[in-house]
C-alpha positions as protocol buffer text, in pm:
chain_id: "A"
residue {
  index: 1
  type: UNK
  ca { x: -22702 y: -2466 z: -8058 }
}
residue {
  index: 2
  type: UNK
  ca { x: -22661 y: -2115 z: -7958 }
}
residue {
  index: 3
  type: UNK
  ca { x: -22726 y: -2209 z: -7570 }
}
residue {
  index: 4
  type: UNK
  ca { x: -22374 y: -2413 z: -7611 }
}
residue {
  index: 5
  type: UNK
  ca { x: -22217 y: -2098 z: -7768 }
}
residue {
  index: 6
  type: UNK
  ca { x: -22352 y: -1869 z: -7495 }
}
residue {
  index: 7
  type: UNK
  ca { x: -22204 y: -2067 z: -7207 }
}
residue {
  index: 8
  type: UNK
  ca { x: -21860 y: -2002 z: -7090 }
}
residue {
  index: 9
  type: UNK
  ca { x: -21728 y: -2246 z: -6786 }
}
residue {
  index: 10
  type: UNK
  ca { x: -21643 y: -2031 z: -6524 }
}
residue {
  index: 11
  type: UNK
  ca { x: -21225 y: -2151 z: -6483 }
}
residue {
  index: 12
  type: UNK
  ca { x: -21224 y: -2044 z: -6864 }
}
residue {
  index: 13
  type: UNK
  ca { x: -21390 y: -1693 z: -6782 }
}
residue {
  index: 14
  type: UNK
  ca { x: -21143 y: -1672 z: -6453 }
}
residue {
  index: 15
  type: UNK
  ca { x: -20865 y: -1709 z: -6702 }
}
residue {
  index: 16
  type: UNK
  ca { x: -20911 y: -1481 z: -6943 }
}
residue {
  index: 17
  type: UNK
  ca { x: -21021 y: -1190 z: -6749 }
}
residue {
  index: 18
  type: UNK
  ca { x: -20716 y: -1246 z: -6532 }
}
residue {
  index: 19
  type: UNK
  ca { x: -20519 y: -1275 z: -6821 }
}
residue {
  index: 20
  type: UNK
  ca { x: -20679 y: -962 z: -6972 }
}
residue {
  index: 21
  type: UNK
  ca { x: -20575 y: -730 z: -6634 }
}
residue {
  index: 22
  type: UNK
  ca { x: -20232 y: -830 z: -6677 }
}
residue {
  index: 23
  type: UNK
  ca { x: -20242 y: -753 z: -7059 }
}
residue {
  index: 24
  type: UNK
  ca { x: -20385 y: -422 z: -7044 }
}
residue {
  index: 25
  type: UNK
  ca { x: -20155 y: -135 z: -6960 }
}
residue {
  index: 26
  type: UNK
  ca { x: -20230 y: -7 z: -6621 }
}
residue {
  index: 27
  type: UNK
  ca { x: -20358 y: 360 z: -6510 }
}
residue {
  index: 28
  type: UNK
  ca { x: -20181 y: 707 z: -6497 }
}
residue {
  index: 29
  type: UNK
  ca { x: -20153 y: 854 z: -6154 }
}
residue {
  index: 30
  type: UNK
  ca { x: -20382 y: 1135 z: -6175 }
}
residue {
  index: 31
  type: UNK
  ca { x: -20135 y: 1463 z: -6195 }
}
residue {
  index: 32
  type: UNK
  ca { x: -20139 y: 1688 z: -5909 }
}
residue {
  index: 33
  type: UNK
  ca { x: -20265 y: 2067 z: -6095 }
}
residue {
  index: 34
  type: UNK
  ca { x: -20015 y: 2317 z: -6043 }
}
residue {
  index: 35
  type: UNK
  ca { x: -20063 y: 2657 z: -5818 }
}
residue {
  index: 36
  type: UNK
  ca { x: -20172 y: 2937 z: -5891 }
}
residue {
  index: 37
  type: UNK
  ca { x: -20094 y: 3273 z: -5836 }
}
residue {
  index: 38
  type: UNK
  ca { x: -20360 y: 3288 z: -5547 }
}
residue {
  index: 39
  type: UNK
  ca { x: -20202 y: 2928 z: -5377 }
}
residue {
  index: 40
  type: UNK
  ca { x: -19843 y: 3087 z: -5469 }
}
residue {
  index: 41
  type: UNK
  ca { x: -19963 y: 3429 z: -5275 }
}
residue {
  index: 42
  type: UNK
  ca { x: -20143 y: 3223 z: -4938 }
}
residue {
  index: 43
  type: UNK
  ca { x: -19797 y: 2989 z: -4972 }
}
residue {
  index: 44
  type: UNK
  ca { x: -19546 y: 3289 z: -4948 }
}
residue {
  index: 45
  type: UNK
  ca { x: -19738 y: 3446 z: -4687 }
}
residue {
  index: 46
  type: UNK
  ca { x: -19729 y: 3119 z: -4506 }
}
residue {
  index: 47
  type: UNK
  ca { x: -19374 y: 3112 z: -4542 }
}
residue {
  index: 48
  type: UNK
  ca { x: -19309 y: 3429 z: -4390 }
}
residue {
  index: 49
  type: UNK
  ca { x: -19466 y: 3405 z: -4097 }
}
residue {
  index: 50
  type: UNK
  ca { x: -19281 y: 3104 z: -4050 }
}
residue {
  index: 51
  type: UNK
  ca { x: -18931 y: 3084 z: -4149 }
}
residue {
  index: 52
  type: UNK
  ca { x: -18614 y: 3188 z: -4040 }
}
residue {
  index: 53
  type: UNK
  ca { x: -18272 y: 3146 z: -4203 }
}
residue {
  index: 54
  type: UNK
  ca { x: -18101 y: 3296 z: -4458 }
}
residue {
  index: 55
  type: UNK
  ca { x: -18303 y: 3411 z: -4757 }
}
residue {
  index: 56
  type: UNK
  ca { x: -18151 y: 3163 z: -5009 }
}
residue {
  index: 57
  type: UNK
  ca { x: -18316 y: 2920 z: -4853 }
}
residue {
  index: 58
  type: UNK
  ca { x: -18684 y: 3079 z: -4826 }
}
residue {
  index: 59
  type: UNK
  ca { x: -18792 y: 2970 z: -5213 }
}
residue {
  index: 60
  type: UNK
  ca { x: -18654 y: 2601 z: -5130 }
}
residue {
  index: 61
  type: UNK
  ca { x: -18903 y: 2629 z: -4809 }
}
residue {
  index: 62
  type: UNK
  ca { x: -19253 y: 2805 z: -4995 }
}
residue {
  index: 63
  type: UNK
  ca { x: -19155 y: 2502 z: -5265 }
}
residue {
  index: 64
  type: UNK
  ca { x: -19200 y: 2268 z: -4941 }
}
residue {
  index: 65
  type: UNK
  ca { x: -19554 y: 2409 z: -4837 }
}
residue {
  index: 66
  type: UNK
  ca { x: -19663 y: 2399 z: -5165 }
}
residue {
  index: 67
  type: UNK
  ca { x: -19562 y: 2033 z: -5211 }
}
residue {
  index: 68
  type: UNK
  ca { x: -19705 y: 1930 z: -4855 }
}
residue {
  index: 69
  type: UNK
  ca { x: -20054 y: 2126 z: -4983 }
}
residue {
  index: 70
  type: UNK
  ca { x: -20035 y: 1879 z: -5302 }
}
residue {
  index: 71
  type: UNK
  ca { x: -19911 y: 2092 z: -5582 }
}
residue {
  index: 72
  type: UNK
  ca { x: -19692 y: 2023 z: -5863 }
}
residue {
  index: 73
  type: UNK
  ca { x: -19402 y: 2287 z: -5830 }
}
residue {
  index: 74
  type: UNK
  ca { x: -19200 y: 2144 z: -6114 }
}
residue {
  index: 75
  type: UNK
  ca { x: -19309 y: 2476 z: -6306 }
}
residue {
  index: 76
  type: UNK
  ca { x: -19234 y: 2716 z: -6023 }
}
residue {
  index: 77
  type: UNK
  ca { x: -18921 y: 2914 z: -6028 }
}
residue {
  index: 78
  type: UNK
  ca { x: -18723 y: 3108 z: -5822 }
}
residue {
  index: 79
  type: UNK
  ca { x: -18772 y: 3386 z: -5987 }
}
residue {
  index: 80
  type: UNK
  ca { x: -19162 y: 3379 z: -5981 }
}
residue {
  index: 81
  type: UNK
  ca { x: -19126 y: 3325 z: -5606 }
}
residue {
  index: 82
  type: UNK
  ca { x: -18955 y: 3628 z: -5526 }
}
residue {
  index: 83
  type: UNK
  ca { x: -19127 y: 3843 z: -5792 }
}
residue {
  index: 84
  type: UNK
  ca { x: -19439 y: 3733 z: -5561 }
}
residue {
  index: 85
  type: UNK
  ca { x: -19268 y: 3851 z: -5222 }
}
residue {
  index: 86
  type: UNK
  ca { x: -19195 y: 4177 z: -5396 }
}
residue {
  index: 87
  type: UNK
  ca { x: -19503 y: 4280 z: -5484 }
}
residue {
  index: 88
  type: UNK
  ca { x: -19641 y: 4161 z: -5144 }
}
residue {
  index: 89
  type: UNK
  ca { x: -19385 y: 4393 z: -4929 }
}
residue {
  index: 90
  type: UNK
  ca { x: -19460 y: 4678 z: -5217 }
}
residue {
  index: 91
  type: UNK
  ca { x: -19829 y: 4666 z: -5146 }
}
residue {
  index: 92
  type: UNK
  ca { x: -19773 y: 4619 z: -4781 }
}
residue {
  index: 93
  type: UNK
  ca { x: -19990 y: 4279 z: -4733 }
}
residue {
  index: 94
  type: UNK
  ca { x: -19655 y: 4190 z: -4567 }
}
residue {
  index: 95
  type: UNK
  ca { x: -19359 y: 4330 z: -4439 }
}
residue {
  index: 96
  type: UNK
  ca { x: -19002 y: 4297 z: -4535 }
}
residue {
  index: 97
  type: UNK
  ca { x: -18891 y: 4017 z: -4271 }
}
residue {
  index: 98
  type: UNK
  ca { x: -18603 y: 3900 z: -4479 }
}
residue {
  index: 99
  type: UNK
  ca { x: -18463 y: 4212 z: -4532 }
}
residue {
  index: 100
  type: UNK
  ca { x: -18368 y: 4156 z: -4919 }
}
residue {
  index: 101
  type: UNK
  ca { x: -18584 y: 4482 z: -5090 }
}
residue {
  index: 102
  type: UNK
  ca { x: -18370 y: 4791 z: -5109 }
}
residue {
  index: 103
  type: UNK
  ca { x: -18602 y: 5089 z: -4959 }
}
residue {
  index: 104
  type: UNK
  ca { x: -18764 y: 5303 z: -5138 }
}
């Protein structure tokens, strides 16, 4: 009797595992990780060597490289952005290319 119970035709089994995949709730996107101060540093960098415009738009563009690198910048402001320039042009890792620091 159990060899009855153990067998399961296989157009039963097909339906309930297909019903089953459309029953359970499907997977989370794995989250991109957020930068840190190192990628933030190699991204501003980046963006200096490379960009020209006004200096309104340079946060806008390191947001851009971090994005294309695969970083969440949802957590990234402005203000962290430029607070990482400064202290780049103060230590002299880079120079002053936008012309926005008053000097000293």
């Amino acid at each position: 009797m159990s060899d009855e119970l153990d067998y399961v035709p296989e157009d039963v089994l097909k339906e309930v595992l297909e019903a089953e995949r459309e029953i359970l709730p499907r997977r989370r996107r794995r989250m991109k990780p957020y930068p840190s101060s190192r990628d933030l540093v190699e991204a501003v960098v980046e963006a200096v060597r490379s960009f020209s415009g006004h200096p309104d738009g340079f946060p806008e563009y390191v947001l851009r490289i971090l994005e294309e690198k695969g970083f969440e910048t949802r957590h990234v402001t402005i203000k962290r952005i430029w607070r990482t320039y400064e202290a780049l042009v103060r230590r002299g890792v880079i120079g002053d290319r936008l012309g926005v620091l008053e000097p000293e």
